[in-house]
HTML snippet that shows the backbone in 3Dmol.js (N, CA, C, O; Angstrom):
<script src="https://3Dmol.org/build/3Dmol-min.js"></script>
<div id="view" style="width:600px;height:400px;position:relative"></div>
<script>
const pdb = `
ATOM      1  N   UNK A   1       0.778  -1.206   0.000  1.00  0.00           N
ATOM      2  CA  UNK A   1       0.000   0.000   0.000  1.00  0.00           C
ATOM      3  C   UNK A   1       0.824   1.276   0.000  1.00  0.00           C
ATOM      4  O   UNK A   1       0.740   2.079  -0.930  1.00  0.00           O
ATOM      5  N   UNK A   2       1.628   1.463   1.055  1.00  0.00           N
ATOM      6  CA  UNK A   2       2.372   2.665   1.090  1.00  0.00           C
ATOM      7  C   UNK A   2       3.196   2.661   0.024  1.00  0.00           C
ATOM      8  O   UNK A   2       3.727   3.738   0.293  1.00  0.00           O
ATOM      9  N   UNK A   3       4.018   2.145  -1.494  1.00  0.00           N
ATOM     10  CA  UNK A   3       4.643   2.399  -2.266  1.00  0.00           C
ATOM     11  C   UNK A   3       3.711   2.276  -3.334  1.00  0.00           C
ATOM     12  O   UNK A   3       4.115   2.331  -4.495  1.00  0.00           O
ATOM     13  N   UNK A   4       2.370   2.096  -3.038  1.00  0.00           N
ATOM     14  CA  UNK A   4       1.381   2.799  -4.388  1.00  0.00           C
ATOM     15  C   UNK A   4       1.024   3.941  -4.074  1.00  0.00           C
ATOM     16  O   UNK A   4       0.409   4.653  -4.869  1.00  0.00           O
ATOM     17  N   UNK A   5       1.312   4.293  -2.965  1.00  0.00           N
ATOM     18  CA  UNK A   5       0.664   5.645  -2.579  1.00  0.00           C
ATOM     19  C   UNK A   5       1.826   6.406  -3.045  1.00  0.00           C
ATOM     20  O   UNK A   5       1.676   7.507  -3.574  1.00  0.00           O
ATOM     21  N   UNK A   6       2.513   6.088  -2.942  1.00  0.00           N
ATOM     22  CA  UNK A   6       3.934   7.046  -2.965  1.00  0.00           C
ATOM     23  C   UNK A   6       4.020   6.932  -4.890  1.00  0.00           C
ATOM     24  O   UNK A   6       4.378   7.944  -5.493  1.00  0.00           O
ATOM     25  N   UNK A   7       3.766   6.016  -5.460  1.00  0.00           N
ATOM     26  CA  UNK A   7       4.088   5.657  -7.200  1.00  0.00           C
ATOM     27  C   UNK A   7       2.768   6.932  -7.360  1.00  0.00           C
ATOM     28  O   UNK A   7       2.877   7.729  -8.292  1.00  0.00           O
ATOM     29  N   UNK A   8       1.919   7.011  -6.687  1.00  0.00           N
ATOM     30  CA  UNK A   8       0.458   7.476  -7.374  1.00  0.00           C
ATOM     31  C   UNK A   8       0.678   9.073  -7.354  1.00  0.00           C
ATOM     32  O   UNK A   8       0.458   9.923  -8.216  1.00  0.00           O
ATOM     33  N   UNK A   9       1.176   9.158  -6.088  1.00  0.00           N
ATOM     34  CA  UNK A   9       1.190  11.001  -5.492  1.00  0.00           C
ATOM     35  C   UNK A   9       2.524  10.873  -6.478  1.00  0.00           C
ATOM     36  O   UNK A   9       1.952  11.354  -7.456  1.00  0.00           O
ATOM     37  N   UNK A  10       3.751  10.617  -6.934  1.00  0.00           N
ATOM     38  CA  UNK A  10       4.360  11.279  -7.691  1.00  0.00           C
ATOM     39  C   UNK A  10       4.123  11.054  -9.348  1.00  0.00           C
ATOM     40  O   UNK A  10       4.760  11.669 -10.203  1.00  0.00           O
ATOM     41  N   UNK A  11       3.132  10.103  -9.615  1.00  0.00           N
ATOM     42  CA  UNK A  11       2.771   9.804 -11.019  1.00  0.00           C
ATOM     43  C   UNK A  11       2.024  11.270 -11.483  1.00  0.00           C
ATOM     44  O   UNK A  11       2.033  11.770 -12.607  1.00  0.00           O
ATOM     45  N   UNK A  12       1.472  11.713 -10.429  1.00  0.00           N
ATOM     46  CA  UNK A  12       0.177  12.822 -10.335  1.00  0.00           C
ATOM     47  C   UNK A  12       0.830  13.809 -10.203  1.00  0.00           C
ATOM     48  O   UNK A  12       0.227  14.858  -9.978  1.00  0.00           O
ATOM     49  N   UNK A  13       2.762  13.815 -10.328  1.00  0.00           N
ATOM     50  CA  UNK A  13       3.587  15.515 -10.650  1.00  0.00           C
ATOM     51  C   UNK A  13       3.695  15.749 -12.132  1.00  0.00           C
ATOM     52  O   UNK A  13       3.875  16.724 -12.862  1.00  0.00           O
ATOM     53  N   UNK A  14       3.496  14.340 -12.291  1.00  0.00           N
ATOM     54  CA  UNK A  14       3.860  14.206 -14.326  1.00  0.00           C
ATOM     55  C   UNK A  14       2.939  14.809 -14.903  1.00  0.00           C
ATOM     56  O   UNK A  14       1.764  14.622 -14.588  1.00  0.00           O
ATOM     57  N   UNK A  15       3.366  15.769 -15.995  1.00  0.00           N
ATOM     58  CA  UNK A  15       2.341  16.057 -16.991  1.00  0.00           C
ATOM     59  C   UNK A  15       1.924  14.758 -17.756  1.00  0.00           C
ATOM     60  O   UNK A  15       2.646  13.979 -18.377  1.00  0.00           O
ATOM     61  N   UNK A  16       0.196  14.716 -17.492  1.00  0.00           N
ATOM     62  CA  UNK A  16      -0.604  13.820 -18.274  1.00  0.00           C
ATOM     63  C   UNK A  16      -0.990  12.824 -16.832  1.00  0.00           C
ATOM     64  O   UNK A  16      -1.938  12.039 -16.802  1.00  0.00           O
ATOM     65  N   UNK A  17      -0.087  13.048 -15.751  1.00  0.00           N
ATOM     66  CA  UNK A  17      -0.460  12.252 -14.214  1.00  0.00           C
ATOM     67  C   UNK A  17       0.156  10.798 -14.647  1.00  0.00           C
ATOM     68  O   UNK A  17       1.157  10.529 -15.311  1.00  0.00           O
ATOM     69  N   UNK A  18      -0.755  10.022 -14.064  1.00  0.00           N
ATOM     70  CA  UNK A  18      -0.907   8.568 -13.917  1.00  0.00           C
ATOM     71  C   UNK A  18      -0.845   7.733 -15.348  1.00  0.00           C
ATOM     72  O   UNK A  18      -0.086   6.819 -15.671  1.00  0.00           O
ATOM     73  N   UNK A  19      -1.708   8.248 -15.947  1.00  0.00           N
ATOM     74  CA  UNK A  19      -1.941   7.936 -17.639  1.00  0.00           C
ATOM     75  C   UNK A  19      -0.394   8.151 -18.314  1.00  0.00           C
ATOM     76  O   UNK A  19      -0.307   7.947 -19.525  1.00  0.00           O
ATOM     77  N   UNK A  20       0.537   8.460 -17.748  1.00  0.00           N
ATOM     78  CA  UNK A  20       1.984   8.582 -18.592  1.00  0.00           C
ATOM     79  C   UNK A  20       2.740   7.235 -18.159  1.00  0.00           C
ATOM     80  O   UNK A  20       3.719   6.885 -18.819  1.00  0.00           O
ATOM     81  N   UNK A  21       2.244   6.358 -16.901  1.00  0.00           N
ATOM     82  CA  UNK A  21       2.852   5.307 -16.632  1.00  0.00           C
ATOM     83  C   UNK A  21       2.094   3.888 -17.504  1.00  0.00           C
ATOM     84  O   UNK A  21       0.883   3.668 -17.530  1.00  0.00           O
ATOM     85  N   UNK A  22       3.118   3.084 -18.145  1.00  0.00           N
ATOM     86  CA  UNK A  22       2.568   1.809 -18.786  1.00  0.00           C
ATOM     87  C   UNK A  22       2.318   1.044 -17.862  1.00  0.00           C
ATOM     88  O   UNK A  22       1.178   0.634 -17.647  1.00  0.00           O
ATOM     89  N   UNK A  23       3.782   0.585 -16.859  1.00  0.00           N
ATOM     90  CA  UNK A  23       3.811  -0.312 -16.184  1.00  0.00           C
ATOM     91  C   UNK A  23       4.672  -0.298 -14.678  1.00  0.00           C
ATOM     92  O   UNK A  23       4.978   0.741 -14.093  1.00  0.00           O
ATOM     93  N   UNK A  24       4.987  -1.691 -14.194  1.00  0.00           N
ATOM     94  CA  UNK A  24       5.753  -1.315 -13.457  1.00  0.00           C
ATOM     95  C   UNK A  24       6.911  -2.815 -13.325  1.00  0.00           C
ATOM     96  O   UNK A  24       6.347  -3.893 -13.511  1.00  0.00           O
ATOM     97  N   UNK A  25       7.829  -2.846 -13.143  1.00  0.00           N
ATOM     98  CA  UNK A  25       8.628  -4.011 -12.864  1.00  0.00           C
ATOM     99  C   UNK A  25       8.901  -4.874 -11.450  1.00  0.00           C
ATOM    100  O   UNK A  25       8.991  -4.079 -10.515  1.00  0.00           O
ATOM    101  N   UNK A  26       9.004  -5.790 -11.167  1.00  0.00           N
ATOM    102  CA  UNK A  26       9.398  -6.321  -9.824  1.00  0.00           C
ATOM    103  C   UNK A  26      10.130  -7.440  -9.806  1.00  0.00           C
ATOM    104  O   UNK A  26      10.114  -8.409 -10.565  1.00  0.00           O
ATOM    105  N   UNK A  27      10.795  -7.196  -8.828  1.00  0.00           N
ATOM    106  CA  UNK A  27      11.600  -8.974  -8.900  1.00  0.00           C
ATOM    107  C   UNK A  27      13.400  -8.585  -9.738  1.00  0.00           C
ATOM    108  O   UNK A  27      14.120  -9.479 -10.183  1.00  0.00           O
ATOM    109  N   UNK A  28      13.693  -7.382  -9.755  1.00  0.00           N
ATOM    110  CA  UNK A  28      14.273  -7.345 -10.896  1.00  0.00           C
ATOM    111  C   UNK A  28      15.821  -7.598 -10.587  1.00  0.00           C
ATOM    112  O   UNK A  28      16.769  -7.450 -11.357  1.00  0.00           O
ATOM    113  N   UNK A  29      15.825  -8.048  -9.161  1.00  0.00           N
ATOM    114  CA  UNK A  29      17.088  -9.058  -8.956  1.00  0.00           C
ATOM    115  C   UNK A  29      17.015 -10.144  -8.687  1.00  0.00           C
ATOM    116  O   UNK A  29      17.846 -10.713  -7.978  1.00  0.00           O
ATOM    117  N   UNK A  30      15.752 -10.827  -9.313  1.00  0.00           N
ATOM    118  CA  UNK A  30      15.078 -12.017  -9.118  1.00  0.00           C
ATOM    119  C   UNK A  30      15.503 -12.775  -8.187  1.00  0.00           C
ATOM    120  O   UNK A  30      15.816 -13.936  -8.448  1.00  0.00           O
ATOM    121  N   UNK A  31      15.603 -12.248  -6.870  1.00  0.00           N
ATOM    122  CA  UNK A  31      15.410 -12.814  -5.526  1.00  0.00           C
ATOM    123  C   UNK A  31      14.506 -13.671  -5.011  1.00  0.00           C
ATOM    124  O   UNK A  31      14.919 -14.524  -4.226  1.00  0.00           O
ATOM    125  N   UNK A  32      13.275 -13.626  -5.303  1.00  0.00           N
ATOM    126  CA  UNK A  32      11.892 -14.444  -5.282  1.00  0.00           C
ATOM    127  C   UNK A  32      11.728 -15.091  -6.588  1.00  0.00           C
ATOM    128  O   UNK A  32      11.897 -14.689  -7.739  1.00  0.00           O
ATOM    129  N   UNK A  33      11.249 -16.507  -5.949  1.00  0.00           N
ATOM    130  CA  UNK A  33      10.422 -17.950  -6.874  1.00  0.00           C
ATOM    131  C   UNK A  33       9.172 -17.224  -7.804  1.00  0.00           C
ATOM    132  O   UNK A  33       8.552 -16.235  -7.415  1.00  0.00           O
ATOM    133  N   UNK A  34       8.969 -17.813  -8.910  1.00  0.00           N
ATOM    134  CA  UNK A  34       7.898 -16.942  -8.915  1.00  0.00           C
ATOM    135  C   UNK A  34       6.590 -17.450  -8.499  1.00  0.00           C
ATOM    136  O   UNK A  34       5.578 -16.890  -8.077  1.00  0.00           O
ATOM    137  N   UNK A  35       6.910 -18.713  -8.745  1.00  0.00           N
ATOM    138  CA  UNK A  35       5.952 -19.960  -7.929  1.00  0.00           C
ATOM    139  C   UNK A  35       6.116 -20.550  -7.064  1.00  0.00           C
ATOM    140  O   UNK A  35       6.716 -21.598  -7.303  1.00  0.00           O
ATOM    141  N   UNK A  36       5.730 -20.306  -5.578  1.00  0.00           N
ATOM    142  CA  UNK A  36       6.750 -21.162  -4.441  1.00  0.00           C
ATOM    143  C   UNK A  36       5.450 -22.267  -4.654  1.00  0.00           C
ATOM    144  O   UNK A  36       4.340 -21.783  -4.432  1.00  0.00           O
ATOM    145  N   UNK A  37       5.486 -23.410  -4.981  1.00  0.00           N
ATOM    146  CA  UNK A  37       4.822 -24.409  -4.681  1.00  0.00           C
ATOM    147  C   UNK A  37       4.689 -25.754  -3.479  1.00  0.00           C
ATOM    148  O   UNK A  37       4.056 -26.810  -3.472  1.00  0.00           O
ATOM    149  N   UNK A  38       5.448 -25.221  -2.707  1.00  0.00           N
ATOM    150  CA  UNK A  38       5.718 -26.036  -1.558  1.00  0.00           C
ATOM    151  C   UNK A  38       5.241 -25.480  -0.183  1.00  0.00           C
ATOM    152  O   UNK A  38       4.779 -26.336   0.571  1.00  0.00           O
ATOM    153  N   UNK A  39       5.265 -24.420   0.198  1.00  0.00           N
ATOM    154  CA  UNK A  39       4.764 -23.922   1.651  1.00  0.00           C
ATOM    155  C   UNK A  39       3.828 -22.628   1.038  1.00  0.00           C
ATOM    156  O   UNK A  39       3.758 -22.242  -0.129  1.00  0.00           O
ATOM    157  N   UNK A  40       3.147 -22.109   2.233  1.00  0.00           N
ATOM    158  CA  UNK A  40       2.743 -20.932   2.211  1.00  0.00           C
ATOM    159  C   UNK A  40       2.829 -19.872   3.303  1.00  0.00           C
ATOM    160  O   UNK A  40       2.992 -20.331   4.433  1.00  0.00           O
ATOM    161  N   UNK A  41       2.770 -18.858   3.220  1.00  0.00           N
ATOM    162  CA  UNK A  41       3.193 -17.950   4.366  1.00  0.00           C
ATOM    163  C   UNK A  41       2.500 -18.180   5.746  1.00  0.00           C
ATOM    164  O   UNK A  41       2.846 -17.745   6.844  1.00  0.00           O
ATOM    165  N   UNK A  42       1.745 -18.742   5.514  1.00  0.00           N
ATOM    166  CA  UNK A  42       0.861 -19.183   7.227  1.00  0.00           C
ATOM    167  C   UNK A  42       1.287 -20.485   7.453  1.00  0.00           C
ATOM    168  O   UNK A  42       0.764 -21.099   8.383  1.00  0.00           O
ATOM    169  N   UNK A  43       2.226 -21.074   6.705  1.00  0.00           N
ATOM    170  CA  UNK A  43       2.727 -22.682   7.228  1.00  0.00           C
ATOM    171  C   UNK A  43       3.822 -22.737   8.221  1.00  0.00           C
ATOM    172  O   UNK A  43       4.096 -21.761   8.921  1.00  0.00           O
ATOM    173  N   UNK A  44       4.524 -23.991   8.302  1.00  0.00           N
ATOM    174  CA  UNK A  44       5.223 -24.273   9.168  1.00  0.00           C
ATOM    175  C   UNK A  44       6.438 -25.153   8.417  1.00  0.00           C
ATOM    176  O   UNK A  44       6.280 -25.804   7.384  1.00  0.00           O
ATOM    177  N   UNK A  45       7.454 -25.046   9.032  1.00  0.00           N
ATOM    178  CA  UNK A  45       8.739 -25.892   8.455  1.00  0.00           C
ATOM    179  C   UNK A  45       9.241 -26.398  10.092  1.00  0.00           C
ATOM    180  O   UNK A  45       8.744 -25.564  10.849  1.00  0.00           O
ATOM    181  N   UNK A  46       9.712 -27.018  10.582  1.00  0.00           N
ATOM    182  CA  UNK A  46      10.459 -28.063  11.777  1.00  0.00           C
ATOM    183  C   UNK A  46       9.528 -27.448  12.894  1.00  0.00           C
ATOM    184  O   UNK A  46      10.078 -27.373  13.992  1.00  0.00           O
ATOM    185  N   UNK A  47       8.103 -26.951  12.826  1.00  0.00           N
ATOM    186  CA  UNK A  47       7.677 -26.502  14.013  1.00  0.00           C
ATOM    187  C   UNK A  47       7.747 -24.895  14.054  1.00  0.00           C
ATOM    188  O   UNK A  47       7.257 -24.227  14.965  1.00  0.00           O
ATOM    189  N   UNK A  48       8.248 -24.507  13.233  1.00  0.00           N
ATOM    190  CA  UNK A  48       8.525 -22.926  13.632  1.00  0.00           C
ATOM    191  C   UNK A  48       8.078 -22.349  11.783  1.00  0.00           C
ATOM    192  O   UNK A  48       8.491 -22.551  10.641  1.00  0.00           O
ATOM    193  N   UNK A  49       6.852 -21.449  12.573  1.00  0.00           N
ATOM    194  CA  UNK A  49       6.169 -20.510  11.689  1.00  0.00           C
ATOM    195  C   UNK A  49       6.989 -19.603  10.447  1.00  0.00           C
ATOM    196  O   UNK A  49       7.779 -18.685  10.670  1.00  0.00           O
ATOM    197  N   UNK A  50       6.564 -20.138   9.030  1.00  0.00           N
ATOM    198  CA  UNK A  50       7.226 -19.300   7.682  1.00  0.00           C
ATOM    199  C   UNK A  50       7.346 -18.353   8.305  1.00  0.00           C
ATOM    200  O   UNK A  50       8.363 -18.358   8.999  1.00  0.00           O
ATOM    201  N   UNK A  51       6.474 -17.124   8.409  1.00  0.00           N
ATOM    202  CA  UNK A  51       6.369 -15.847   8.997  1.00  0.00           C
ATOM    203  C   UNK A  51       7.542 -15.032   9.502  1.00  0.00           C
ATOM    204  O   UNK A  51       7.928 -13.894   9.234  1.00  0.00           O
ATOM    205  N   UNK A  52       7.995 -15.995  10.335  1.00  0.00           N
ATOM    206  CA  UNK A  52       9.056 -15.958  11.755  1.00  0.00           C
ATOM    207  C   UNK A  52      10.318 -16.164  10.908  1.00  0.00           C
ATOM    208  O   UNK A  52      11.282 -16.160  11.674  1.00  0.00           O
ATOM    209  N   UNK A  53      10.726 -16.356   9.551  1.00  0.00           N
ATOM    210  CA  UNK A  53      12.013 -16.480   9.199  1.00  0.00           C
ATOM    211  C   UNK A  53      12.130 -15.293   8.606  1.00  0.00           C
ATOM    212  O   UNK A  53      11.274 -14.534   8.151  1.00  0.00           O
ATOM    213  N   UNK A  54      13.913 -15.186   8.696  1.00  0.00           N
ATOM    214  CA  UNK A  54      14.456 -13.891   7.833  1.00  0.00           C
ATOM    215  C   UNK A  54      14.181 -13.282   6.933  1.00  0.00           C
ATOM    216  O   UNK A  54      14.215 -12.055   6.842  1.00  0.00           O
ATOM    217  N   UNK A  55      13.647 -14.596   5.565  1.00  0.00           N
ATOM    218  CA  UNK A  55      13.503 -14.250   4.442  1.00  0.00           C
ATOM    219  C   UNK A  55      12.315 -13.841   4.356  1.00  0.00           C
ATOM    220  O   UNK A  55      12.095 -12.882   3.616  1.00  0.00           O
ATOM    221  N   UNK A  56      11.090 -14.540   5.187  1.00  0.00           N
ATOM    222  CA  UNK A  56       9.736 -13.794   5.015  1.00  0.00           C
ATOM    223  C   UNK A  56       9.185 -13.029   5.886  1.00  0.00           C
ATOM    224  O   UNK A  56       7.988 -12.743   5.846  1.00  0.00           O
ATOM    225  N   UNK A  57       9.730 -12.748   6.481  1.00  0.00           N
ATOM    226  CA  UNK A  57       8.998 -12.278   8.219  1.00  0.00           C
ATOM    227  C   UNK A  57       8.537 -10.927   8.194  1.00  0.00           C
ATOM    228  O   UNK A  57       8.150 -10.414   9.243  1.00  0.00           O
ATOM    229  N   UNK A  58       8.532 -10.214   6.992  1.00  0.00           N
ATOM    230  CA  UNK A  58       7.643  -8.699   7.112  1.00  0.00           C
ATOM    231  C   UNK A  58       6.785  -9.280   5.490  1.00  0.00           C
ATOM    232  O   UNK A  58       5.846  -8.527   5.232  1.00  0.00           O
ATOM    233  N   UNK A  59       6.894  -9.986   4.843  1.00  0.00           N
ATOM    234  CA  UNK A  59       6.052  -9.935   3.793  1.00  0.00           C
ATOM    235  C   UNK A  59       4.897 -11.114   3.963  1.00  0.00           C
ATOM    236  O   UNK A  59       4.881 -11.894   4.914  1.00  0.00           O
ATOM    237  N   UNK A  60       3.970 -11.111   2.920  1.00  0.00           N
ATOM    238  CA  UNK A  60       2.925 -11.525   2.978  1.00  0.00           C
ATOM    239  C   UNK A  60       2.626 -12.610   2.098  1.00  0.00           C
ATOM    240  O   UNK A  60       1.809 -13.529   2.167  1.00  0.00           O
ATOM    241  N   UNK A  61       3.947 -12.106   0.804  1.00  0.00           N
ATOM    242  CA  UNK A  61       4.084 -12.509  -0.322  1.00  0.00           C
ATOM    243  C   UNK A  61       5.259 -13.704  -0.515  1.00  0.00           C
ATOM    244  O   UNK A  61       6.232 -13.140  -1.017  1.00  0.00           O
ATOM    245  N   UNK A  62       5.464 -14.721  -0.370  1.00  0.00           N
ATOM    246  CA  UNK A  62       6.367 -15.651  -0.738  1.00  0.00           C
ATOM    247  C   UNK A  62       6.631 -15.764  -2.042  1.00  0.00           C
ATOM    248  O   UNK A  62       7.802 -16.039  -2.306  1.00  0.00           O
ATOM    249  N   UNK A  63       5.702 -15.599  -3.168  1.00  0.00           N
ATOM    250  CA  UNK A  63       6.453 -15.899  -4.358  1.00  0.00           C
ATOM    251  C   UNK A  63       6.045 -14.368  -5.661  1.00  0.00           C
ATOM    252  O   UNK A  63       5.405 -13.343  -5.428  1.00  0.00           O
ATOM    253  N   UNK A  64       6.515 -14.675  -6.569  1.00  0.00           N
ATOM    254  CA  UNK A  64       6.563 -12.997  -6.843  1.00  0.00           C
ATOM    255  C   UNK A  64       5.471 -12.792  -7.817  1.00  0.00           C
ATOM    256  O   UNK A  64       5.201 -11.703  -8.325  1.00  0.00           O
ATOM    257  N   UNK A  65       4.742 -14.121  -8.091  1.00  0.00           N
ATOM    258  CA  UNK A  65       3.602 -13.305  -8.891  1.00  0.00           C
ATOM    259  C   UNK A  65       2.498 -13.368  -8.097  1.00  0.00           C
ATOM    260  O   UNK A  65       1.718 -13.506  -9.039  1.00  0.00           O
ATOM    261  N   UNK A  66       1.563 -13.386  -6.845  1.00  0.00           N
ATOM    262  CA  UNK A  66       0.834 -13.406  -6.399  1.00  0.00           C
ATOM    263  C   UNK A  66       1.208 -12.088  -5.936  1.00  0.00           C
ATOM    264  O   UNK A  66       0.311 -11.245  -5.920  1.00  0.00           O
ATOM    265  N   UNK A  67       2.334 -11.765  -5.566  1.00  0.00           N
ATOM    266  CA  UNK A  67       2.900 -10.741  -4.944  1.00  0.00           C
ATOM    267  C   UNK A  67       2.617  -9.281  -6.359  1.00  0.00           C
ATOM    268  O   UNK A  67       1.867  -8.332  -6.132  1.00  0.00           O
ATOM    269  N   UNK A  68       3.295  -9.423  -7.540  1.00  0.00           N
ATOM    270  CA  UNK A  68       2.831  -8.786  -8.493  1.00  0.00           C
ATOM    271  C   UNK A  68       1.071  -8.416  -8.679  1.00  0.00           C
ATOM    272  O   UNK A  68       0.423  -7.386  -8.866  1.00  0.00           O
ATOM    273  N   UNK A  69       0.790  -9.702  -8.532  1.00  0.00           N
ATOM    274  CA  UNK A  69      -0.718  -9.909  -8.872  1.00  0.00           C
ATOM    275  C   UNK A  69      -1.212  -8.580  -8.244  1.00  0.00           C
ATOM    276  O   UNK A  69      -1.505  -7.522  -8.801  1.00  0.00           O
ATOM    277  N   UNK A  70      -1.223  -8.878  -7.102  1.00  0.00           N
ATOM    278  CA  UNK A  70      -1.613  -7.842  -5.552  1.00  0.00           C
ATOM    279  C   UNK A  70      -1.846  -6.571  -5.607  1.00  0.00           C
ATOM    280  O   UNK A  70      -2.779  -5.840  -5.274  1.00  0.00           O
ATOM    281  N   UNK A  71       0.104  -6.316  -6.528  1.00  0.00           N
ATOM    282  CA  UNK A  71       0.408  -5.159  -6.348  1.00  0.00           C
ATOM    283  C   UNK A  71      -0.125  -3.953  -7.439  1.00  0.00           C
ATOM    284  O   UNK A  71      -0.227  -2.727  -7.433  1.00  0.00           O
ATOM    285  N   UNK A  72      -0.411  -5.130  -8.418  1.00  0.00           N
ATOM    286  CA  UNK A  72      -1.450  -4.103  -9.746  1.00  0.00           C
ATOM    287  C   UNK A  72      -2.433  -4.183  -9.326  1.00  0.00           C
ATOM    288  O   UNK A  72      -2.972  -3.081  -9.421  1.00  0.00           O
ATOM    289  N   UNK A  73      -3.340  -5.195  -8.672  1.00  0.00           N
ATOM    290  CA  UNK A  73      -4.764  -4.507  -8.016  1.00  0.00           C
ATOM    291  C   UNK A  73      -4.454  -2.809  -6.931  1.00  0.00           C
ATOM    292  O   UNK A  73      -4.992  -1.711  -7.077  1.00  0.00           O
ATOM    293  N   UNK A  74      -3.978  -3.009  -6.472  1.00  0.00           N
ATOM    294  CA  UNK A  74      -3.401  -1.521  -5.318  1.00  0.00           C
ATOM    295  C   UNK A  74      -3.416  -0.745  -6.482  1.00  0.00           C
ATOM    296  O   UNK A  74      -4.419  -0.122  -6.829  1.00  0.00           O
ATOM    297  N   UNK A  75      -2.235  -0.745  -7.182  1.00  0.00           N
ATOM    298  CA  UNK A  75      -2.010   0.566  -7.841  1.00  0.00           C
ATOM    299  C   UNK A  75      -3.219   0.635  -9.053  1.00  0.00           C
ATOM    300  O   UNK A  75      -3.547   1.691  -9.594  1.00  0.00           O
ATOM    301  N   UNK A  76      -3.798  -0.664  -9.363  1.00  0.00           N
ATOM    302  CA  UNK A  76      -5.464   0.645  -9.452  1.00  0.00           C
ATOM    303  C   UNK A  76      -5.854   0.797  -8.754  1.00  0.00           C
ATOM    304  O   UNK A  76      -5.547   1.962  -9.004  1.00  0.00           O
ATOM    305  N   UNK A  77      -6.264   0.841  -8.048  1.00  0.00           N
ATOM    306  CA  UNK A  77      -6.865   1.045  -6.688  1.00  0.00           C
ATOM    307  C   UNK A  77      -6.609   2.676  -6.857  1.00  0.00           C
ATOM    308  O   UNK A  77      -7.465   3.552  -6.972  1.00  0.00           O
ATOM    309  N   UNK A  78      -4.825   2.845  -6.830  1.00  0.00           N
ATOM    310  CA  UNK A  78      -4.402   3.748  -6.213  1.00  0.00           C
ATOM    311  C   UNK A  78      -4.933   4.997  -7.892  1.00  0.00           C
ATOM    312  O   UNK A  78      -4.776   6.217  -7.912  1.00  0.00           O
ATOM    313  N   UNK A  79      -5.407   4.311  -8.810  1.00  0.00           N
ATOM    314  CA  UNK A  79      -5.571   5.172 -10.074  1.00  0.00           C
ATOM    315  C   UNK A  79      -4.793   4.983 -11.247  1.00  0.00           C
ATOM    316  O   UNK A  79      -5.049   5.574 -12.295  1.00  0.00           O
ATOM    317  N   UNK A  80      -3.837   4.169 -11.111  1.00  0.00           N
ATOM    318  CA  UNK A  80      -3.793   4.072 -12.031  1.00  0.00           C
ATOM    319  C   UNK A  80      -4.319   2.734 -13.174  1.00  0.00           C
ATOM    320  O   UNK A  80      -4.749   1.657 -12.762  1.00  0.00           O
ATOM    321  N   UNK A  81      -4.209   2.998 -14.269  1.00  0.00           N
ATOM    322  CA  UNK A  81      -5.021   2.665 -15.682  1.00  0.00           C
ATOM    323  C   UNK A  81      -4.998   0.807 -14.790  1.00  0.00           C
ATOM    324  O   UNK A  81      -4.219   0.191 -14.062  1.00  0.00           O
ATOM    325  N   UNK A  82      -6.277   0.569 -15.392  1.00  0.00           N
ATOM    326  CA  UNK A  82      -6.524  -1.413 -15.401  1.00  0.00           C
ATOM    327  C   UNK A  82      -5.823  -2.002 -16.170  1.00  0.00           C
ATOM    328  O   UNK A  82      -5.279  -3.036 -15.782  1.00  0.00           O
ATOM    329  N   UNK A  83      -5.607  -1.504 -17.570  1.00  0.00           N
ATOM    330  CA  UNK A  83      -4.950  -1.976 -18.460  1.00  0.00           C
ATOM    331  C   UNK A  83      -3.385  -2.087 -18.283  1.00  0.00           C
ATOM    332  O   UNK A  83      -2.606  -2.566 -19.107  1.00  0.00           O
ATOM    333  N   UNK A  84      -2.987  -1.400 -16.695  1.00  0.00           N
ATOM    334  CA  UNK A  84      -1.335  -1.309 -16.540  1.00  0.00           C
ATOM    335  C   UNK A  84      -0.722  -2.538 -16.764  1.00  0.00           C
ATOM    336  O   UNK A  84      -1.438  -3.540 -16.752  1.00  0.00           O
ATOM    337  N   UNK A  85       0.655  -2.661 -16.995  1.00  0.00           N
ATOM    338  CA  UNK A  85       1.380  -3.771 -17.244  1.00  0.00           C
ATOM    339  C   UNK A  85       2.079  -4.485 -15.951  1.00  0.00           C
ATOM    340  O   UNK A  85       1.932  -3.895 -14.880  1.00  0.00           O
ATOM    341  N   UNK A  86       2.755  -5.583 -15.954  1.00  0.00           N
ATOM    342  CA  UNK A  86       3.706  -5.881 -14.714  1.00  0.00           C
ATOM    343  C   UNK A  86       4.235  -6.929 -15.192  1.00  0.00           C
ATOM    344  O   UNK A  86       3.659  -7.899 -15.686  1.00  0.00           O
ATOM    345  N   UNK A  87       5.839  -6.671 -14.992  1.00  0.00           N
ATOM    346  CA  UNK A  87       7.039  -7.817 -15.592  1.00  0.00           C
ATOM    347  C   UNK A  87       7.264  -8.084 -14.234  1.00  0.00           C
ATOM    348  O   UNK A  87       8.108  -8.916 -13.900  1.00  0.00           O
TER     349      UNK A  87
END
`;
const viewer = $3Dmol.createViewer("view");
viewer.addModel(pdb, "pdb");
viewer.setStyle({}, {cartoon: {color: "spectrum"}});
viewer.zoomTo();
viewer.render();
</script>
């Protein structure tokens, strides 16, 4: 939420606003699976909660297109175009 708010309020300094952005990119040190097919963020590995590890423990998102998915619903949300893109 807070980095669509922040993409939206400065899309909206551009002449033409929001409507001048196509898309947006993520993942682009492809750090994240894009399909984790094995756990999910409310599971468990040896007894101790996904959540609770390093790699996931502030996100919501384990793999990067549900996470993408998400993040183009928000940023319409936030105004910009339905038709936006996401690599």
């Amino acid at each position: 939420g807070p980095s669509a708010d922040l993409f939206g309020s400065t899309a909206d300094l551009a002449t033409g606003g929001k409507a001048t952005v196509h898309g947006f990119i993520t993942n682009t040190a492809n750090y994240s699976a894009l399909v984790e097919p094995y756990f999910t963020v409310n599971g468990t590995v040896n007894g101790q909660q996904i959540r609770s590890s390093r790699w996931v423990d502030w996100n919501f998102y384990i793999d990067e297109l549900s996470f993408a998915q998400a993040f183009r619903q928000r940023l319409i949300q936030e105004g910009f175009s339905s038709n936006i893109g996401m690599l």
